[in-house]
C-alpha positions in Angstrom: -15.5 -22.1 -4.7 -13.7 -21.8 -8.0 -11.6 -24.6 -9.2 -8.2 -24.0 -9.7 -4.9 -25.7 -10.8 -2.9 -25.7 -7.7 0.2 -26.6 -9.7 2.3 -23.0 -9.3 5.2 -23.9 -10.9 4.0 -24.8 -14.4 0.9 -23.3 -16.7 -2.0 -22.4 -14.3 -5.4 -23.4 -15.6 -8.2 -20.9 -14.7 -12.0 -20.6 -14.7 -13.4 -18.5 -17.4 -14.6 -16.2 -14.3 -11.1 -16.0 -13.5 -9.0 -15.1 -17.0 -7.1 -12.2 -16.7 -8.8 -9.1 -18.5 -7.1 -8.0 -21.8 -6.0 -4.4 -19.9 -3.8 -7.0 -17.8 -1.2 -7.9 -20.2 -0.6 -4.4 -21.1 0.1 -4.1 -17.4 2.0 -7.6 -16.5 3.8 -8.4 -19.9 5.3 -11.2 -20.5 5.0 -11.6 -17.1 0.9 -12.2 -17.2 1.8 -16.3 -16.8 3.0 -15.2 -13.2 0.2 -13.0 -12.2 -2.0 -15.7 -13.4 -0.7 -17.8 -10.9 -0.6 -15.3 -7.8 -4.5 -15.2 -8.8 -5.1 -18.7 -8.8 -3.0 -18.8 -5.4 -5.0 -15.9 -3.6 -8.2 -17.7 -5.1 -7.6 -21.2 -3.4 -5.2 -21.3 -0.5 -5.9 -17.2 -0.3 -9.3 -17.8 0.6 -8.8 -21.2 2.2 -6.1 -19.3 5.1 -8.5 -16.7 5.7 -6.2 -14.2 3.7 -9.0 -13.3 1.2 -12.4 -13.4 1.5 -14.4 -15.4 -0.7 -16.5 -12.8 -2.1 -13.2 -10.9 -3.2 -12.5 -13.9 -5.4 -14.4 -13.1 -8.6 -12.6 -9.2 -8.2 -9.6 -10.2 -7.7 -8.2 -9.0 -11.1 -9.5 -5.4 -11.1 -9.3 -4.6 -7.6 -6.3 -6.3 -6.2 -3.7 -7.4 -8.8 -4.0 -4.4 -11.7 -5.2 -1.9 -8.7 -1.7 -2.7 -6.7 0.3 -3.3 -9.9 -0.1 0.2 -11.5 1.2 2.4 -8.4 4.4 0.7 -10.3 4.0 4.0 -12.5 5.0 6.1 -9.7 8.4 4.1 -8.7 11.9 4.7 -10.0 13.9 2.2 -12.0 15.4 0.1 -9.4 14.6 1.2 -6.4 14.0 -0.6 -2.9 10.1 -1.0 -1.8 8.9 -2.5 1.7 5.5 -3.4 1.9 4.3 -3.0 5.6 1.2 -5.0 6.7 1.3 -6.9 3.5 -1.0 -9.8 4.3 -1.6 -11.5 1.0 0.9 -9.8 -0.9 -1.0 -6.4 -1.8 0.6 -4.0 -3.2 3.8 -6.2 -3.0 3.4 -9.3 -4.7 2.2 -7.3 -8.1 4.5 -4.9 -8.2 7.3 -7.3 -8.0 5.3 -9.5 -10.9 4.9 -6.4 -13.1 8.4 -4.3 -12.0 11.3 -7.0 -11.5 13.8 -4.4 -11.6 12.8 -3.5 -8.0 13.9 -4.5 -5.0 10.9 -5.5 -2.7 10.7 -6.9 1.1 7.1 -7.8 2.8 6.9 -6.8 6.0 4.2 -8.9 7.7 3.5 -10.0 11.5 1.2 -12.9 11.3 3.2 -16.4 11.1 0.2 -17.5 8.6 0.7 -15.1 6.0 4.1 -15.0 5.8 4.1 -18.5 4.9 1.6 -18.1 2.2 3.9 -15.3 0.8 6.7 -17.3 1.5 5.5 -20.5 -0.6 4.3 -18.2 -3.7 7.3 -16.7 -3.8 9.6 -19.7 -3.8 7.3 -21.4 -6.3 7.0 -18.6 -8.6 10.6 -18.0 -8.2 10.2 -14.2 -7.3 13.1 -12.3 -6.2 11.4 -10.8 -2.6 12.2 -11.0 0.4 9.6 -11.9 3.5 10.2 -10.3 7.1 8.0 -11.3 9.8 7.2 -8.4 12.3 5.9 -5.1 12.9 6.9 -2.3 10.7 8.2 -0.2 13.9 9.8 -3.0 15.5 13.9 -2.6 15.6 14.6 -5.8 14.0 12.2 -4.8 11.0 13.9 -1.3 11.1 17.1 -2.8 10.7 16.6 -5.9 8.1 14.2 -3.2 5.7 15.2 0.5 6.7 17.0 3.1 4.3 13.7 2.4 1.8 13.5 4.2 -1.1 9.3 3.8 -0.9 7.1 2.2 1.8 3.9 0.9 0.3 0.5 0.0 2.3 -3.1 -0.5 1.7 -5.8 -1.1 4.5 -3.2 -1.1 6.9 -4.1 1.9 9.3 -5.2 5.8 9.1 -3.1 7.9 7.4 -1.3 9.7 10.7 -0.5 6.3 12.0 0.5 5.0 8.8 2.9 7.1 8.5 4.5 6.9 12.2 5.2 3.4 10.8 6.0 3.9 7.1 9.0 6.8 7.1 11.1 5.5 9.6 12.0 2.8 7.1 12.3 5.3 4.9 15.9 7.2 3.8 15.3 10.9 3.7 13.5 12.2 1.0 11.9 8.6 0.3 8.7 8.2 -0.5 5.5 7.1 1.1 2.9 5.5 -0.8 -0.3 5.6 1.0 -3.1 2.8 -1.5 -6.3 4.8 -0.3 -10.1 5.1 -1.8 -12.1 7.8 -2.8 -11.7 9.4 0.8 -8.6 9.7 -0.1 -8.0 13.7 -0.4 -10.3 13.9 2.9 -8.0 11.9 4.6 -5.0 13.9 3.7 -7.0 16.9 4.6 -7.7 15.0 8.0 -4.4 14.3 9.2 -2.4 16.4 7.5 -0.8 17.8 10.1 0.1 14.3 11.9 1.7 13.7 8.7 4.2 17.3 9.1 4.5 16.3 13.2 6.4 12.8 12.0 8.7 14.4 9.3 6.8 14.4 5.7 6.1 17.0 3.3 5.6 17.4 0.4 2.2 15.3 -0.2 -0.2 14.9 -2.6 -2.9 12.7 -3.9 -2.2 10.7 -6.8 -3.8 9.0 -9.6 -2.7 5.7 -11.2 -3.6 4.1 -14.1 -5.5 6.4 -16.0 -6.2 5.1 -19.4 -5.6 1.4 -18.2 -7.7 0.4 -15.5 -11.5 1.3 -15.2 -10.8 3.0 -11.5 -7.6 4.5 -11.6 -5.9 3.6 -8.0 -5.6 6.5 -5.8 -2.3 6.9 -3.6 -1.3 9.0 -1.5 2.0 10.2 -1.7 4.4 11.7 1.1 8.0 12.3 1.2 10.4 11.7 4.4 12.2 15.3 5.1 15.3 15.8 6.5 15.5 17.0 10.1 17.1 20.8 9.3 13.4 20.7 6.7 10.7 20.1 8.7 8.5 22.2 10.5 9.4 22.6 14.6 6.4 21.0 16.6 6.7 24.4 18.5 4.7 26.4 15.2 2.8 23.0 15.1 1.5 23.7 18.7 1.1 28.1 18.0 -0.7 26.6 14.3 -3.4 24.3 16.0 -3.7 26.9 19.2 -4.5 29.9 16.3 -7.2 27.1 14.4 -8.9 26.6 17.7 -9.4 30.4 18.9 -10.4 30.8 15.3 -13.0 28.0 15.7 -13.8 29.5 18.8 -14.9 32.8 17.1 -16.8 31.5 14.2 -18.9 29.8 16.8 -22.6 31.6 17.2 -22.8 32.9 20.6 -25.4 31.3 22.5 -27.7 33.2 25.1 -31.1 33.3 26.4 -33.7 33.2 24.1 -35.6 36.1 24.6 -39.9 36.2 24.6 
């Protein structure tokens, strides 16, 4: 285990193993001092709650703190962000580090993690707000609803993600699915569980190119309005023509013949 100054609320004092690489000040600013001390947070009582795993420690810069801060790129000046199943704070907790202009609420349902994400923030003296719950629970729906963007990453598959994500959403917000290289194959997947629960408009996104080494790839889905979407009745005729087309394409099996 890495040894780390526990001391949030002053200068943090890392391992070498654990410095921030030069591409993360370009990303963090003048706010590198706080993403520093989300690292050494996530590195001690992160991995000590079970929130992290220790293996993640020594990658904790590249794939979880730039990876989460640069979808930053793709959110408006201002705007309101809720983070659903945010466990340790990703994407949340680096977005708000490296965009303060936003408006950010965690949504979280395990008691552990929200008091982990409720002691950083205090100490760091972050401007987010924790909610405890699931992301389609009422209460949730009512403290974080009328979003601008829902964020996630390794919370669920992309058609239940999004059963969760654009409710909280006003119409025409965003979704902003964090996803890996199966990312277009996923959107392919489930695209049309994504038009049966109201989005359009999607796309798969790259983030960071030019900063990081992997640029992060998101997947991006916008809430329609009712009088927009697509009626599940040419849904249901749509996946009833893709089947009688599978149908035909299928070889004909027989007897074989001597």
């Amino acid at each position: 285990m890495f040894h780390v100054e526990r001391d949030l609320g002053g200068t943090t004092a890392l391992p070498a193993e654990l410095e921030p690489p030069a591409t993360a000040a370009a990303v963090f600013g003048d706010r590198l001092e706080l993403a520093r001390r989300y690292c050494a947070a996530l590195a001690t009582a992160g991995v000590e709650r079970g929130l992290i795993g220790p293996r993640e420690v020594p990658r904790l810069w590249d794939r979880h703190l730039l990876n989460c801060a640069v979808v930053g790129e793709l959110i408006a000046e201002g705007a309101s962000v809720v983070d659903i199943g945010s466990g340790a704070g990703l994407p949340g907790i680096p977005l708000a580090i490296a965009r303060p202009d936003l408006r950010i609420t965690l949504v979280e349902p395990l008691l552990r993690r929200t008091i982990f994400l409720s002691e950083f923030i205090e100490a760091a003296g972050l401007d987010v707000t924790v909610v405890r719950g699931r992301a389609e629970q009422s209460g949730v729906m009512k403290e974080a609803g009328g979003a601008d963007v829902v964020t996630s990453r390794a919370v669920a598959p992309l058609g239940k993600l999004a059963q969760w994500s654009l409710p909280l959403l006003h119409d025409h917000g965003r979704m902003l699915a964090l996803k890996g290289i199966s990312a277009a194959e996923e959107l392919e997947r489930d695209a049309e569980a994504l038009a049966r629960a109201g989005a359009g408009n999607t796309a798969v996104l790259e983030c960071g190119v030019g900063l990081v080494d992997t640029p992060t790839l998101v997947i991006s889905a916008e809430r329609l309005p009712r009088a927009e979407r697509t009626p599940r009745r040419e849904h249901a005729a749509a996946r009833k023509e893709a089947k009688a087309a599978k149908r035909a394409a299928a070889p004909v099996r027989g007897r074989k013949t001597k």
